[in-house]
C-alpha positions in Angstrom: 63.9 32.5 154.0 65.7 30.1 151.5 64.1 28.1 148.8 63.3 25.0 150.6 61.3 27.5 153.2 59.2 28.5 150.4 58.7 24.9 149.1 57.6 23.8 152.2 55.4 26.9 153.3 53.6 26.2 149.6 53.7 22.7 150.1 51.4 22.8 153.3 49.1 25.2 151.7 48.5 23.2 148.4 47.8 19.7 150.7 46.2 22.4 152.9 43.7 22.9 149.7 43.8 19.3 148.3 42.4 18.1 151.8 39.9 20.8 151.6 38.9 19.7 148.1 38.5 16.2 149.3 36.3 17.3 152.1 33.9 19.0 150.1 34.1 16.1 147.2 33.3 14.0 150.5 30.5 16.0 151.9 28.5 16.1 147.7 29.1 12.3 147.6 27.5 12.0 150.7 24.6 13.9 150.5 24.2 12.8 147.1 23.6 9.1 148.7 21.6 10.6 151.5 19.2 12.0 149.1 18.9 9.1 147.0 18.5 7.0 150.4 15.3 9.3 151.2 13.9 9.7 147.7 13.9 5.8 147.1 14.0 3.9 150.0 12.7 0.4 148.1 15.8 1.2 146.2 17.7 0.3 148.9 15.8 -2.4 150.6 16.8 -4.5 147.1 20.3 -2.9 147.4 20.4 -4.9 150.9 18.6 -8.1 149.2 21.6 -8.3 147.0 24.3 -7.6 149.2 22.4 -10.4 151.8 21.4 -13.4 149.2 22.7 -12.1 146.1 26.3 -13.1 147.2 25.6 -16.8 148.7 25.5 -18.1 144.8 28.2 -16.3 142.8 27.2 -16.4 139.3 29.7 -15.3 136.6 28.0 -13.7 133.1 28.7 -13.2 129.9 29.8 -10.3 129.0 26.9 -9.3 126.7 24.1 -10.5 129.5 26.6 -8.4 132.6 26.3 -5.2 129.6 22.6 -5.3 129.5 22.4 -5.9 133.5 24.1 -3.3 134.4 22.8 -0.6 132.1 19.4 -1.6 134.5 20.9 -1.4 137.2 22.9 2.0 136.1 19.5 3.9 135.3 18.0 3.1 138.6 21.0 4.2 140.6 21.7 0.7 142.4 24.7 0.1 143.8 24.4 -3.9 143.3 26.7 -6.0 140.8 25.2 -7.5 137.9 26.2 -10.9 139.5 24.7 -10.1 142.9 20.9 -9.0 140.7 21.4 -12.7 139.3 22.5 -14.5 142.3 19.4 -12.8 144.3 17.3 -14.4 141.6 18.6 -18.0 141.7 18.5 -17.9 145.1 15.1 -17.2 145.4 13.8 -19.6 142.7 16.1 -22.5 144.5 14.5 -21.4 147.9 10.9 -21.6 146.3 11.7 -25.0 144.8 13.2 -26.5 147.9 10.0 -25.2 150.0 8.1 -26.9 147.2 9.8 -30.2 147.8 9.1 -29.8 152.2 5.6 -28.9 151.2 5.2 -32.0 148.9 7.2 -34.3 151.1 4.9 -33.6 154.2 1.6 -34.1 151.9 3.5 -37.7 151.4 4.2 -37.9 154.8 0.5 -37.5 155.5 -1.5 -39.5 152.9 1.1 -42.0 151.5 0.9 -40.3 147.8 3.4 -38.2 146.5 1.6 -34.7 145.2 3.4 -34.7 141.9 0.8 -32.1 140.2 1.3 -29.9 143.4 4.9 -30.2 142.9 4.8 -29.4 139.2 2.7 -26.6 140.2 5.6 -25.5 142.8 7.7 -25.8 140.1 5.9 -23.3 137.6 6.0 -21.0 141.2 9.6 -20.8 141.1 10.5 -20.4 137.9 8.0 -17.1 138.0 9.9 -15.9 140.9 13.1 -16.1 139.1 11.8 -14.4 136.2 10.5 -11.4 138.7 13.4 -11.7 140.4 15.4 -11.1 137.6 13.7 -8.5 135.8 13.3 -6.7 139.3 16.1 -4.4 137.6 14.7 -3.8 134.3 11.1 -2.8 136.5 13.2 -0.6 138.6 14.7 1.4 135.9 11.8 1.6 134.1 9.7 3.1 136.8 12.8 5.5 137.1 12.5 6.0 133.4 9.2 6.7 133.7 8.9 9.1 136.3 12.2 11.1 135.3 10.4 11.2 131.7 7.3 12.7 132.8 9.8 15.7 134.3 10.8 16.5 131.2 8.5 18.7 129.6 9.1 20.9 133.2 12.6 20.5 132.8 12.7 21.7 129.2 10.3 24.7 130.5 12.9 25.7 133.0 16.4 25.6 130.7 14.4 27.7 128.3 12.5 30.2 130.3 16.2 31.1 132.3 18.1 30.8 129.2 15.6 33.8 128.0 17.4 36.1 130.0 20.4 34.5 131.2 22.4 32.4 128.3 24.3 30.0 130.6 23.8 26.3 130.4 25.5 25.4 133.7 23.3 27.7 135.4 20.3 26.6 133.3 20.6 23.1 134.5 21.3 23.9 137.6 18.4 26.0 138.3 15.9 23.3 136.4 18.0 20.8 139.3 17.0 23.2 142.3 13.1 22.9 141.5 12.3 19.7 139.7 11.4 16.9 141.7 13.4 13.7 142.1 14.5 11.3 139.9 15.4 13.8 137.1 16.3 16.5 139.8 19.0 13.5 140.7 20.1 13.0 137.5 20.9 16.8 136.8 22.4 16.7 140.3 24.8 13.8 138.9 25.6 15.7 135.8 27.4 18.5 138.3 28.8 15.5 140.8 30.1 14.0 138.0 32.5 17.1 136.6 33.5 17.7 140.1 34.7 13.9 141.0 36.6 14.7 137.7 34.6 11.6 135.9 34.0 14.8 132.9 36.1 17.4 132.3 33.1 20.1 131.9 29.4 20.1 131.8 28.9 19.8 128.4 30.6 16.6 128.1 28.7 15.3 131.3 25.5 16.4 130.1 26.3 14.6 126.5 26.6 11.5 128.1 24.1 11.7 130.3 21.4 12.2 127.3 23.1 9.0 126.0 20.8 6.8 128.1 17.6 8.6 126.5 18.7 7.6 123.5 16.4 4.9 122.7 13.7 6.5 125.0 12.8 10.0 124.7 15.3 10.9 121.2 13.0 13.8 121.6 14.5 15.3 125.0 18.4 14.6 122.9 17.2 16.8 120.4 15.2 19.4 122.4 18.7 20.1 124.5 21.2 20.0 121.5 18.9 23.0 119.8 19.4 24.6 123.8 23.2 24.2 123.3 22.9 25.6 119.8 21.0 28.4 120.9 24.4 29.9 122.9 26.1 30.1 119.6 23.7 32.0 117.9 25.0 36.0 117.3 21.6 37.4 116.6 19.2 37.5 120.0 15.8 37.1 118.0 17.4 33.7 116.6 18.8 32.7 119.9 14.9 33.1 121.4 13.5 31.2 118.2 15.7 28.4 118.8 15.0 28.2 122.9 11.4 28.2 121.7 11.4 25.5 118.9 13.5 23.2 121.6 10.2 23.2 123.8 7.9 22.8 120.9 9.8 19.9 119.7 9.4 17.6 123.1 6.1 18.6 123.2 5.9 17.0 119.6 7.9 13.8 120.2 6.3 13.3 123.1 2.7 13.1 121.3 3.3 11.0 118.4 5.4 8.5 120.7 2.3 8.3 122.5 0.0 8.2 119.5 1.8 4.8 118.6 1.4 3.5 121.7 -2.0 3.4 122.0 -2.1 1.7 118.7 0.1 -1.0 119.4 -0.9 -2.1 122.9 -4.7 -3.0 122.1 -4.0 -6.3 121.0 -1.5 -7.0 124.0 -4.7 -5.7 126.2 -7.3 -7.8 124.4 -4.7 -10.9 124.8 -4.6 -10.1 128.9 -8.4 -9.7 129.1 -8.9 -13.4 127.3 -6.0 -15.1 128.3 -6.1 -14.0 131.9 -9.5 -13.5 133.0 -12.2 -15.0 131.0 -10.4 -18.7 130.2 -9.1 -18.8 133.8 -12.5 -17.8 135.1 -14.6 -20.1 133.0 -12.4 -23.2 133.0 -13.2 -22.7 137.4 -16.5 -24.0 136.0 -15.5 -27.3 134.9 -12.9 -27.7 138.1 -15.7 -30.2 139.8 -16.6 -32.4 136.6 -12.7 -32.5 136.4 -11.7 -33.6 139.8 -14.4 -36.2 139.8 -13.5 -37.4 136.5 -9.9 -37.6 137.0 -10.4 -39.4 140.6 -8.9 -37.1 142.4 -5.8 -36.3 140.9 -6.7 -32.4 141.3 -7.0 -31.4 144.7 -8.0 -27.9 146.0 -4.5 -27.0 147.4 -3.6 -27.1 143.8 -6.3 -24.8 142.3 -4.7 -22.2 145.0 -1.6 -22.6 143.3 -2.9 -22.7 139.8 -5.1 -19.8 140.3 -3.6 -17.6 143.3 0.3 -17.7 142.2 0.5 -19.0 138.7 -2.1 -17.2 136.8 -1.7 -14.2 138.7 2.0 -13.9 137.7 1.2 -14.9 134.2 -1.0 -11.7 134.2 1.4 -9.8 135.4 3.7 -11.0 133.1 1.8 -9.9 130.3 0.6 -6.4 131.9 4.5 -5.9 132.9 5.4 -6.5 129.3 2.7 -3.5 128.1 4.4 -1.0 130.6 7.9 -1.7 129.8 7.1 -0.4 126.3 5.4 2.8 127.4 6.8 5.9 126.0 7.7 8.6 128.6 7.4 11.8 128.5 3.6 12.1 130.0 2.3 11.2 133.4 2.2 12.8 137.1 5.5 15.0 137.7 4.6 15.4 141.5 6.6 13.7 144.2 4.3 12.1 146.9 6.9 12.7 149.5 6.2 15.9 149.7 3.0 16.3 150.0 2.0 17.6 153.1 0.0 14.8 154.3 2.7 12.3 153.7 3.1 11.1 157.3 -0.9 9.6 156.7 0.1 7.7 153.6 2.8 5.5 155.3 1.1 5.4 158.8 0.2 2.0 159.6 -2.7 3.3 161.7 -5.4 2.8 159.0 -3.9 -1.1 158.5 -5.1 -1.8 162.8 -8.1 0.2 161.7 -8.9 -2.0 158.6 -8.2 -5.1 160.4 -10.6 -4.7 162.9 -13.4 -4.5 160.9 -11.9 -7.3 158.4 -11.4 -9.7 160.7 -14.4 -10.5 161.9 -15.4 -11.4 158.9 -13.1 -13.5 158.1 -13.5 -15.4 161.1 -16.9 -15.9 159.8 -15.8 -17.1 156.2 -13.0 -20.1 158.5 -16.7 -21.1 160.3 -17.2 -24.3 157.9 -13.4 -25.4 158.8 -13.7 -24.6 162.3 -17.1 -26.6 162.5 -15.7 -29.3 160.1 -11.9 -30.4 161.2 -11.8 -28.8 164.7 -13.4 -29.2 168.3 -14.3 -25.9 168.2 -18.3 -27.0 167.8 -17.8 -29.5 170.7 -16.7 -27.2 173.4 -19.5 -24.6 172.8 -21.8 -28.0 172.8 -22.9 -27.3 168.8 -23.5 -30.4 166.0 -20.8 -30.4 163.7 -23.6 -29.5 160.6 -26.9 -28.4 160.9 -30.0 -30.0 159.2 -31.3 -28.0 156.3 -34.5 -29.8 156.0 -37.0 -27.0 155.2 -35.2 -26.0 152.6 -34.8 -29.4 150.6 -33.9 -27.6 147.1 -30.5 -26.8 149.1 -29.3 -30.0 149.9 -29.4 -32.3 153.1 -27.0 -30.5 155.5 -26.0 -27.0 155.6 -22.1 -27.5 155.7 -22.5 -31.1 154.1 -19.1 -32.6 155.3 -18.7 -36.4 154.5 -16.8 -39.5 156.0 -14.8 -40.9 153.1 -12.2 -43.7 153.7 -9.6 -40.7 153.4 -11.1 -39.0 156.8 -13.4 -36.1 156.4 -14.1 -34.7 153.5 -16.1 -30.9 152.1 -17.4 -29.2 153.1 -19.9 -29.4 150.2 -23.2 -27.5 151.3 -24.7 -24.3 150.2 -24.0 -23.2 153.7 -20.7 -23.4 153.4 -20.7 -22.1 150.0 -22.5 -18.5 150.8 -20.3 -18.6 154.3 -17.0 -18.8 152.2 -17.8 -15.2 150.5 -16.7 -13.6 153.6 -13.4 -14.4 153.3 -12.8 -12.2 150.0 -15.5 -9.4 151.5 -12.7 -9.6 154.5 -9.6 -9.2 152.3 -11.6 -6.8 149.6 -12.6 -4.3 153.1 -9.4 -4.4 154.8 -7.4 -2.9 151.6 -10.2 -1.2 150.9 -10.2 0.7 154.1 -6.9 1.1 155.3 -5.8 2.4 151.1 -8.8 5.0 151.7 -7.8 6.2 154.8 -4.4 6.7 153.4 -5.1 8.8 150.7 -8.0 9.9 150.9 -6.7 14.2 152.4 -3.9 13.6 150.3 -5.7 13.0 147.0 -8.3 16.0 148.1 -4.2 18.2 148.6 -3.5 17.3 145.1 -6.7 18.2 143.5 -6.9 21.7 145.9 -3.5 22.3 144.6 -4.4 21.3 140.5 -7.0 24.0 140.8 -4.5 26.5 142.4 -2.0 26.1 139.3 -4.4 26.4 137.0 -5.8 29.6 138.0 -2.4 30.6 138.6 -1.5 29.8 135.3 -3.4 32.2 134.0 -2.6 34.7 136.5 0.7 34.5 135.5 0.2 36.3 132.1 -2.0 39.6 134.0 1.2 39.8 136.3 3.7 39.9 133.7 1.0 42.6 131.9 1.7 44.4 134.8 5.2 44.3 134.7 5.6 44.9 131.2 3.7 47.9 131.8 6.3 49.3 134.1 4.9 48.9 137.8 7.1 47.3 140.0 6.8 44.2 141.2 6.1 45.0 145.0 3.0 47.0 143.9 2.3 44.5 140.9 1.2 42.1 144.2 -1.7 44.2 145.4 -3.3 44.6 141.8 -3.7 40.9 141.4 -4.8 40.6 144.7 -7.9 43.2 143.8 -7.9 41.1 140.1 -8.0 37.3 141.6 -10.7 38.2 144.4 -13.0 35.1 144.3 -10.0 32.8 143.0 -8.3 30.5 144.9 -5.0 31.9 143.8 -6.6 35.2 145.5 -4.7 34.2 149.0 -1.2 33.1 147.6 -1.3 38.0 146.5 -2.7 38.8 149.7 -0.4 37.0 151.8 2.6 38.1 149.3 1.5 41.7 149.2 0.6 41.9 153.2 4.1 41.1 153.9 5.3 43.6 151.2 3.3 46.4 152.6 2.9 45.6 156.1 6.0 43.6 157.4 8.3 45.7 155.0 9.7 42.6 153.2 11.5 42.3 149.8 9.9 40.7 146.9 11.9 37.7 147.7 11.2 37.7 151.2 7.5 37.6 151.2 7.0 34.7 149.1 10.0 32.5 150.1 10.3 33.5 153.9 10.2 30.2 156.1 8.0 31.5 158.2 5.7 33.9 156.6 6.6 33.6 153.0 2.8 33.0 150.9 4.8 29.9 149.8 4.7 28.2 153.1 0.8 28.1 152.9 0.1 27.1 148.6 3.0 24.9 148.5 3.3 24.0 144.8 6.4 23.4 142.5 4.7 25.6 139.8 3.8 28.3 142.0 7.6 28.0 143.3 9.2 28.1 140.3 7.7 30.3 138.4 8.2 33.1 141.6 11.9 32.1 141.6 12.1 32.6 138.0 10.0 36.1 138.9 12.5 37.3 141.5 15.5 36.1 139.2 14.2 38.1 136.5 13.4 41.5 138.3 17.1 41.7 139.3 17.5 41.8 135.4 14.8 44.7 134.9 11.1 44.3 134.7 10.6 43.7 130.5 12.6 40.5 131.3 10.6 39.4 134.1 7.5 40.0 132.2 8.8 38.0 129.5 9.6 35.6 131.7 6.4 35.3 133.1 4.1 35.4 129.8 6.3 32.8 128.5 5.8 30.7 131.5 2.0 31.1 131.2 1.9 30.2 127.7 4.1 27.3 128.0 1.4 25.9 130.2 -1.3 26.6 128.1 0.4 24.6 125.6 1.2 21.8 128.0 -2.4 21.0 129.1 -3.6 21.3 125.8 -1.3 18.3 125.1 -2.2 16.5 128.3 -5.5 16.7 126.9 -5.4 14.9 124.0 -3.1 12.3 125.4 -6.4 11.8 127.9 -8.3 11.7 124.5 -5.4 9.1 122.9 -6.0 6.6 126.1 -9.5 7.6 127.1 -10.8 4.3 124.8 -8.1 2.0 126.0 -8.3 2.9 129.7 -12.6 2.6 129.6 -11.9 -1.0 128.2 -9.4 -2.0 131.0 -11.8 -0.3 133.5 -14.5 -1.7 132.7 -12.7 -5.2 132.4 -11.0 -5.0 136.1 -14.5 -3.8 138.1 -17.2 -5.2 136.0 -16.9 -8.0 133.5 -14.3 -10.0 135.5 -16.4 -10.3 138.9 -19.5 -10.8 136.8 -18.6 -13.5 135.2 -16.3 -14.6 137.8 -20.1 -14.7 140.3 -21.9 -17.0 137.6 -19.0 -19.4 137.3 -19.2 -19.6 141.4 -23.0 -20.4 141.0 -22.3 -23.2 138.3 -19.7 -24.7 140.5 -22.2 -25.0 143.5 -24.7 -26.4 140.6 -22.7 -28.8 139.5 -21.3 -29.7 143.4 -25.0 -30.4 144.3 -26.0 -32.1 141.3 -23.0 -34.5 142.0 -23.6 -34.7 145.6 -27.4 -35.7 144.9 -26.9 -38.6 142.7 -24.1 -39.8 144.9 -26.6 -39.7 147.9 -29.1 -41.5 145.9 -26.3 -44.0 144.5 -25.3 -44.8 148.4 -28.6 -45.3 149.9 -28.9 -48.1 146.8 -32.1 -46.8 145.2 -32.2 -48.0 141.5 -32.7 -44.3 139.5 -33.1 -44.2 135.9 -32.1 -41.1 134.1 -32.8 -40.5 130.7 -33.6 -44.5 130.2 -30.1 -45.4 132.0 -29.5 -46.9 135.0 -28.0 -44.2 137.4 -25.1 -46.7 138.7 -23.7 -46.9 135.4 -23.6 -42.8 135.2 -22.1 -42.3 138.6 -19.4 -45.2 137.4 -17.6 -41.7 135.3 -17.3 -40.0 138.4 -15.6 -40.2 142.4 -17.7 -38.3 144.2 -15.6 -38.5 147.3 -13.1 -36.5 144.9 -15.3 -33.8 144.1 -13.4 -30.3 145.1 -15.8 -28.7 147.6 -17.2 -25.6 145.8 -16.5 -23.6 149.3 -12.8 -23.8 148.2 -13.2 -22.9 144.9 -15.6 -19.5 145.8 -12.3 -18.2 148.0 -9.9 -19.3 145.2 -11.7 -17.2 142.4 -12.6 -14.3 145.3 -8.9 -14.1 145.3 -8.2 -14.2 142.2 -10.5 -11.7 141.6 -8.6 -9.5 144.1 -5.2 -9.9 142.8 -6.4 -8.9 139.1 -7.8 -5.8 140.4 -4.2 -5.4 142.2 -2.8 -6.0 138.5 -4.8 -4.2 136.6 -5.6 -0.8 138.5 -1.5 -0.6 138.5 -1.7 -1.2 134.8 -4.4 1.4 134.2 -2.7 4.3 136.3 0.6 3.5 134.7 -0.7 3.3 131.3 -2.7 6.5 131.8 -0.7 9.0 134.2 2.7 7.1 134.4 4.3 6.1 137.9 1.6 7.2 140.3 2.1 5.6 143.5 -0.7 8.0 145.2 -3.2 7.1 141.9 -2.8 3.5 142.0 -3.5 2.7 146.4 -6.5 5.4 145.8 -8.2 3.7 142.6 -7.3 0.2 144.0 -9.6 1.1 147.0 -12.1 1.9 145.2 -11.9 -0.4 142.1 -12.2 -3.2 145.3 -15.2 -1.6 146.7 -16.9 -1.8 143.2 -15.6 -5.0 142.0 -16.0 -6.9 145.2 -19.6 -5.9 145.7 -20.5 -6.7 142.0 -19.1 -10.2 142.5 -20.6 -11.2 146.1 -24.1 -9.9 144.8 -23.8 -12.1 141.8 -22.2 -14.7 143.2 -25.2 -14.8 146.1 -27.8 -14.6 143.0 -25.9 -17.2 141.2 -25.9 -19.8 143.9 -29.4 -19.4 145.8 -31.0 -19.4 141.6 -28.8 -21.7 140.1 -29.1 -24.7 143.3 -32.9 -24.1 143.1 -32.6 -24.9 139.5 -30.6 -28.0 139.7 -32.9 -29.1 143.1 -36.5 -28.6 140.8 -34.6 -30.1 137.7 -33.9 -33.1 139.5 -37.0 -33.5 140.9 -38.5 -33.5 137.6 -36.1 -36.1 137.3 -37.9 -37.9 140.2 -34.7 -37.8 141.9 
């Protein structure tokens, strides 16, 4: 065999290995975007926005605005151009605008008069959806922010507790990768994908820039793995555990006074949503009839739908959105809901057909004035378009009260149709009601079943590394906390373990990982997981370090809900105001204003009666004529509109705030947000159709005996 033999026999080996390399490089990449893919699938929906719409108007940025875009985009792991994130957003305010302009062009088409307050209002519409649009990024990575930062705690717990017995980073982080939950499970993940694309040379240098983007955050977490990295240089192994220790200790520091000045700086912010965004709104409904008399009709009801159902709403979410973006991380709900065992019920669509047949009805009810009004619908079922209400005089004439105008029909204006119209919010209010309670409802009872699990395992944990420590292995370690837990709930996860041990002849490792019969199949919790791997990673190293392992484990915990609960303690006052805010003194108030519209509706409605039939009506020694001169009666906006507006809104702000709340309180909680929404409706919305109800029989009376004093 001569040289060029050789060269080629080693030649086809090495591009043998170098096509091998790529395959496996190939493979990572792959299931790296496969994993992402399943963990975030919204992600991806706006990934396919942008590549769709985002590339129909190229934008070109500067270079500062493209930096601060794609950092964004860069947390949250989207695969979009910072051109494409703009381009998404102008297209979407252009298509807004432009259905603004078919929607005012058709009103023209229809009355002869250009809507140019409805097109204004259009306007205001589309520049909110750019700005959501656009910050759709920032949001993105913030919730990503967010929910990798409530990991970290975990995270640190894991580094240190293997580090204890094992000094290796690269197996540290690996291991804390293997049994935290996405997105910071992803991000260690990338730390290892990113040496072996050759982006970093070694971990070290991966990991540095990876704590980069925390930065600004969590400086905490920067400084909690620097003293972990220190802690492999230290000669003396008393030092080395001292430093692994004080790493933990100081994220559980940062994280608390972070929060502390949170809580300080967002009550004004809070107060500012509250006034801006709930009472003013609410009361100036009030003074919508006065207004639209007064002003002859300029304000229309179609526009108080866009005033107070788009506009407003996003203007409180503006101002909510802004409170969240500066929330510290660090502290919130760690648990992924996607695995949860009763996932497949949370994105079922079987409670939405369930929901909507109770809903619906009702809200057929609530359309009943329009159907009556502006359809044949009464015709064919041989029914008068309104109904007489003459034994009950102190509620008007007619019970829907619609009028001929020399517009066409106008109303309806009756108390009838009034106290019909709160059917349409009851509808809305039930259906999300429903269908978000029958969606969480087994899963939230999983998570609480499994809270109480971990923390009588927690405590647990300590007697088993006792028992370790003492020297008894750990296969017989099993059946003395199964006789020490009896009465626990924990008391199954040692009886399972140890019946596999002793009866089925399994390994340590065996009977509690086993896919079939491992006691981990049937308590299936990332603490209880962990802190068994950590268990059967430390017996291979002798018992003393598994006990170690475990006691430190059990501690850490401790330590951990004690801070938990004085962060509770931190946002207990700020998350009672913004409770009590979203389900009782927003429908309240937002039920009296209803009754003073219908007041001031029947007040106008009477006099204009009076004025029509030609009676001459004094009022306070002037003639009534010259009163009713001030106002267009035909251009009063029928309070039946304005109950289903402010029902509405009422909705959406408990939409915005119970997010705001749960965010504010436990972090991203997508599980915590659909289950308090439900019931956050249930109260709210019943609060504000009983007062409403009160509000317009009392208040009508009033005005009805008032005038009658009156002689009118």
């Amino acid at each position: 065999m001569d040289a060029r033999d050789i060269l080629r026999k080693y030649e086809r080996k090495i591009e043998q290995e170098l096509s091998d390399f790529k395959e496996t490089s190939g493979s990572y990449s792959r299931e790296y975007m496969k994993f992402k893919q399943e963990m975030f699938p919204e992600l991806s929906r706006y990934e396919r926005y942008c590549a769709t719409f985002g590339n129909i108007i190229r934008i070109r940025l500067a270079k500062k605005d493209e930096k601060k875009i794609r950092k964004y985009l860069n947390v949250a792991h989207l695969s979009v151009e910072p051109g494409q994130a703009v381009g998404l957003a102008l297209f979407s305010f252009l298509a807004v605008f432009f259905i603004g302009i078919i929607l005012s062009t058709a009103i023209f088409m229809l009355t002869d008069t250009f809507p140019v307050v409805f097109m204004l209002l259009m306007l205001l519409t589309s520049a909110f959806v750019f700005y959501y649009t656009l910050t759709f990024p920032q949001r993105l990575a913030n919730l990503w922010r967010l929910k990798a930062s409530s990991q970290m705690v975990p995270c640190m717990l894991y580094i240190v507790v293997y580090m204890k017995h094992t000094s290796n980073l690269e197996r540290a982080i690996e291991f804390a990768s293997q049994h935290l939950q996405p997105p910071l499970a992803l991000d260690l993940k990338k730390i290892f994908w990113d040496v072996e694309i050759g982006k970093y040379s070694t971990i070290k240098a991966s990991l540095d820039a990876y704590l980069e983007r925390w930065r600004e955050d969590s400086p905490e977490f920067i400084e909690a793995f620097h003293l972990v990295e220190s802690s492999l240089y230290e000669p003396i192994e008393a030092k080395r555990i001292e430093t692994l220790e004080r790493a933990l200790q100081v994220i559980l520091d940062g994280i608390y006074e972070r929060m502390l000045k949170y809580t300080h700086e967002i009550r004004a912010p809070l107060t500012n949503v509250y006034m801006l965004g709930i009472i003013l709104p609410t009361l100036g409904l009030a003074l919508l009839p006065l207004a639209s008399a007064l002003l002859q009709g300029m304000i229309s009801w179609y526009h108080i739908f866009v005033l107070f159902n788009l506009i407003i709403p996003f203007f409180v979410f503006y101002m909510t959105n802004e409170i969240l973006m500066k929330r510290p991380g660090g502290y919130g709900e760690t648990e992924l809901l996607e695995l949860n065992p009763y996932y497949h019920e949370f994105v079922s669509r079987r409670p939405y057909w369930i929901a909507l047949a109770v809903a619906l009805p009702l809200f057929i009810i609530g359309l009943l004035p329009l159907l009556f009004g502006y359809t044949s619908f009464p015709e064919i079922l041989g029914l008068p378009k309104d109904f007489s209400m003459s034994s009950f005089k102190f509620l008007g004439t007619k019970f829907f009260d619609f009028r001929e105008t020399a517009n066409g029909v106008m109303g309806p204006f009756g108390i009838g149709a009034v106290l019909l119209s709160l059917f349409i919010p009851l509808s809305i209010a039930i259906f999300f009601a429903i269908s978000y309670s029958l969606k969480t409802r087994n899963l939230i009872k999983a998570r609480e079943e499994t809270k109480k699990i971990e923390e009588e395992f927690a405590s647990s944990l300590f007697q088993l590394g006792n028992r370790l420590a003492e020297g008894i292995p750990a296969e017989i370690a099993f059946s003395h906390m199964q006789a020490i837990s009896r009465g626990m709930s924990v008391e199954g996860f040692y009886r399972i373990a140890n019946s596999n041990i002793q009866n089925l002849g399994m390994n340590l490792e065996q009977a509690i990982f086993d896919k079939k019969r491992g006691a981990i199949v049937y308590y299936p919790s990332t603490l209880i997981a962990t802190s068994m791997s950590i268990l059967v990673e430390g017996v291979k190293k002798g018992l003393k370090i598994a006990a170690d392992s475990l006691m430190s484990i059990s501690q850490y915990i401790k330590n951990i809900h004690k801070i938990n609960e004085r962060m509770r303690d931190l946002l207990a006052e700020i998350v009672s105001d913004m409770k009590s805010n979203a389900t009782f003194l927003a429908p309240l108030l937002a039920g009296v204003v209803v009754g003073l519209a219908s007041m001031i509706t029947l007040i106008l409605g009477k006099l204009g009666s009076l004025l029509l039939s030609g009676q001459a009506v004094e009022v306070a020694g002037v003639e009534l004529g010259t009163i009713m001169q001030l106002f267009n009666i035909e251009a009063i906006i029928p309070p039946y509109f304005l109950q289903i507006a402010i029902g509405l809104y009422i909705i959406q702000v408990i939409f915005i705030l119970t997010n705001a709340i749960i965010t504010v309180e436990s972090g991203v909680d997508k599980l915590k947000v659909v289950h308090q929404t439900a019931r956050n409706l249930k109260l709210s919305i019943t609060l504000y159709l009983l007062v409403a109800l009160f509000a317009i029989l009392v208040l009508s009376i009033v005005a009805s005996v008032a005038l009658g004093g009156l002689g009118i």
